[in-house]
C-alpha positions as CSV (number, residue, x, y, z in Angstrom):
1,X,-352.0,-58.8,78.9
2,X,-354.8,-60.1,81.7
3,X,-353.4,-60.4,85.0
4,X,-354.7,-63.5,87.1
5,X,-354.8,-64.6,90.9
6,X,-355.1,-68.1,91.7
7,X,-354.7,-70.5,95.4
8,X,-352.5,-73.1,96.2
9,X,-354.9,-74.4,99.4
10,X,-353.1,-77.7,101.3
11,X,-355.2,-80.1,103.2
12,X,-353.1,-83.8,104.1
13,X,-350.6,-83.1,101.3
14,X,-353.7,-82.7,98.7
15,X,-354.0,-79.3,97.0
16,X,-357.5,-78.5,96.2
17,X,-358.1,-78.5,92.4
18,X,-361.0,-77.4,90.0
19,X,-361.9,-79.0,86.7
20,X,-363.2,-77.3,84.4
21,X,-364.4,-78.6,80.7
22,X,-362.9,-76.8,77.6
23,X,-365.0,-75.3,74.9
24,X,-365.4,-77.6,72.0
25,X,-366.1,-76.5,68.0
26,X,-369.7,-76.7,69.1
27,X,-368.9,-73.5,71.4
28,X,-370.2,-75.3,74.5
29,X,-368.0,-76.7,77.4
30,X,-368.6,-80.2,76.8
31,X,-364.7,-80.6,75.5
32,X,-362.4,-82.7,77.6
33,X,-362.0,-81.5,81.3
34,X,-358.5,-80.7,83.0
35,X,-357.8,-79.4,86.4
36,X,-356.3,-76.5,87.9
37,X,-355.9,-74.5,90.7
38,X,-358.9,-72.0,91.9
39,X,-358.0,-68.4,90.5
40,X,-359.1,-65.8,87.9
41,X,-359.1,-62.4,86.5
42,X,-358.3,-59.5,88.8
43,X,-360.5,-56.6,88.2
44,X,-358.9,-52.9,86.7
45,X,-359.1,-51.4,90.2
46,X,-358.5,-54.6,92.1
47,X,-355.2,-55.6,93.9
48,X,-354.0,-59.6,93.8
49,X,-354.8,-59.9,97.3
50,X,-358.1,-58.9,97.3
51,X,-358.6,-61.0,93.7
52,X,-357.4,-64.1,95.2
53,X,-359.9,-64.1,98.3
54,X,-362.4,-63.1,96.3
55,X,-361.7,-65.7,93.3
56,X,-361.8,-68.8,96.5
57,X,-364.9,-67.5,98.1
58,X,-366.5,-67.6,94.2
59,X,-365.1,-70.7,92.9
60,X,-364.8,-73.2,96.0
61,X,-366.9,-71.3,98.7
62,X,-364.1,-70.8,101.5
63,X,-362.8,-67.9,103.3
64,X,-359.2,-67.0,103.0
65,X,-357.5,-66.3,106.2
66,X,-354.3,-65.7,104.8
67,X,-352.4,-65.3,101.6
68,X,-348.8,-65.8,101.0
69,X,-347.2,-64.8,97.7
70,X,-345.4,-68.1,96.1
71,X,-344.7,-66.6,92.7
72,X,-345.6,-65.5,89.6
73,X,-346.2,-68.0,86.4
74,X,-347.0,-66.8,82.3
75,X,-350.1,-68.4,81.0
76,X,-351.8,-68.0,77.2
77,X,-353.0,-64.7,77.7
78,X,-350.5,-63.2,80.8
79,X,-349.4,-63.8,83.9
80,X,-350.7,-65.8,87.1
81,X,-349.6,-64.8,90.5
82,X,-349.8,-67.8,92.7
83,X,-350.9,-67.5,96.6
84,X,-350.2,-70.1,99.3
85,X,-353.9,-69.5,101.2
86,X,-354.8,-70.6,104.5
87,X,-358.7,-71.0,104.5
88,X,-361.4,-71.5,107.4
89,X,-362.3,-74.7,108.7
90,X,-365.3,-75.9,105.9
91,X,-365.8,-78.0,103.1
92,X,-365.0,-76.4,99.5
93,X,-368.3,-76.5,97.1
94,X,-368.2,-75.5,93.7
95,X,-369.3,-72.2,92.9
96,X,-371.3,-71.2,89.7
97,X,-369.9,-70.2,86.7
98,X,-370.2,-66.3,86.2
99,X,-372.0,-66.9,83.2
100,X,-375.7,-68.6,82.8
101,X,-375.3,-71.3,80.6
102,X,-376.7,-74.9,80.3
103,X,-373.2,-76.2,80.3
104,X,-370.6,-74.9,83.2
105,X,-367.3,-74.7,82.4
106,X,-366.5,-75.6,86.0
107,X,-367.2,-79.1,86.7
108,X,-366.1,-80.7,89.8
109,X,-363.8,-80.1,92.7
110,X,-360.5,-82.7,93.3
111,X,-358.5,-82.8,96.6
112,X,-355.0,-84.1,93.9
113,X,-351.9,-85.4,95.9
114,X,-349.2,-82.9,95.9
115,X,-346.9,-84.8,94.0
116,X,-349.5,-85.6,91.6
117,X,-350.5,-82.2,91.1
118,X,-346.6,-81.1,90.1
119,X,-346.6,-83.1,87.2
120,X,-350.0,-83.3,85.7
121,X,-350.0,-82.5,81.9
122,X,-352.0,-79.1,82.0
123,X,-349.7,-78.0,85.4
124,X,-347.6,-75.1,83.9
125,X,-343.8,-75.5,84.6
126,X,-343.3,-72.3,86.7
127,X,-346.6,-73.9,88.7
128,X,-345.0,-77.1,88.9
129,X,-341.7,-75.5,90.2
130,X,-343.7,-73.8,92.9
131,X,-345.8,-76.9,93.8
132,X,-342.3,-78.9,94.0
133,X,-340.9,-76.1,96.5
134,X,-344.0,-76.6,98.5
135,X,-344.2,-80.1,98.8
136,X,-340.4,-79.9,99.8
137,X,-340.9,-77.8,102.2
């Protein structure tokens, strides 16, 4: 079971999304893209806290001011915990994939309206439930 961190961060009633490309046969991420919230694994020796500051600096270049628990959702391999983040003033960039490769797996960066982002196909139901709380306050 792998244990993941990700960031629900709210600017205008958008949350800020990445997509990312799925691997095709071909092994390369050229497959079709989907979004999702920034997050990833947490390290062995690493609490969530620390993974999800560390995972928005990495993937959209902001600094997390604070984090506030929202929840915990399954996913393929194990379980996401889901943090409502404040963030600096700035404008997110995309970071670089953690692997060298001629074909990123992260793509682009999407400010999706809240509502929108509840019911996207690839938005889990326990995210989608936590997104809905959110966006009714």
């Amino acid at each position: 079971m792998r244990r993941r961190a990700s960031a629900v961060i709210v600017r205008e009633g958008a949350v800020l999304m990445v997509r990312e490309a799925t691997r095709s046969s071909s092994g390369r991420h050229d497959g079709p893209s989907y979004l999702t919230l920034p997050g990833g694994g947490v390290g062995d020796d690493e609490d969530l806290d620390h993974a999800v500051r560390r995972e928005v600096a990495e993937e959209v270049g902001l600094h997390v001011t604070s984090a506030r628990r929202l929840g915990t959702y399954p996913y393929t391999y194990g379980e996401t915990a889901c943090f409502l983040v404040e963030v600096l003033d700035g404008e997110p960039r995309l970071g670089a994939h953690d692997k060298p490769c001629d074909c990123p797996k992260m793509i682009a960066l999407e400010w999706v309206p809240l509502p929108e982002a509840c019911s996207l196909p690839e938005t889990p139901p326990h995210l989608a439930d936590l997104l809905l709380a959110l966006q009714h306050g």
